[in-house]
C-alpha positions, 0 to 999 in steps of 0.5 A: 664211434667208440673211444680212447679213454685218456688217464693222466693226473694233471689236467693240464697236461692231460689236454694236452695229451688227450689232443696229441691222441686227436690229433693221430686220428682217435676219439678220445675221452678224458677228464682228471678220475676223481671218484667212484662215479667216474669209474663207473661210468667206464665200465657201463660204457668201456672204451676200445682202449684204455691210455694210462700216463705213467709220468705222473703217479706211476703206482695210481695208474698200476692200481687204475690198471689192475682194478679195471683188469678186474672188472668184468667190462673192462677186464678185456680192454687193452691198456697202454702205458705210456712213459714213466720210469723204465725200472717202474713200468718193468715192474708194472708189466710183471703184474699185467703182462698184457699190457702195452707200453710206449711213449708219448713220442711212439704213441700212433 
């Protein structure tokens, strides 16, 4: 079964969210990214979605976002934002258009 691939910048509560996605059906990946080799490792095997947390580091996961719509293997994987300041994530959604964005109360 392929996966969703969980962003979040605190691993505590990255857990946490990562079983909230469990528990609405998904396979999920997560681990805290903290160097290259787990980029890499994204785009030799590339999830079926990509779930970005904005609560945290808003501009990391624009940076995250736009760095895999770069790339070739992920460049067609749907983003979903989740959270996050409203002003913030509009201004994210002028750079990547296609992307979704939710809360973590809508996340199913």
């Amino acid at each position: 079964m392929r996966h969703v691939q969980l962003i979040h910048w605190n691993s505590t509560e990255g857990e946490l969210r990562a079983g909230q996605l469990r528990v609405a059906g998904y396979e999920v990946a997560y681990r805290v990214l903290d160097n290259s080799a787990d980029l890499r490792e994204l785009w030799e095997n590339p999830p079926v979605a990509i779930v970005i947390d904005l609560g945290r580091l808003p501009a990391q996961g624009r940076d995250l976002a736009i760095l895999l719509r770069r790339r070739k293997a992920t460049r067609h994987v749907p983003l979903v934002f989740v959270d996050g300041d409203g002003e913030k994530t509009a201004r994210i959604g002028d750079v990547l258009p296609d992307a979704i964005h939710t809360t973590w109360a809508q996340i199913r």
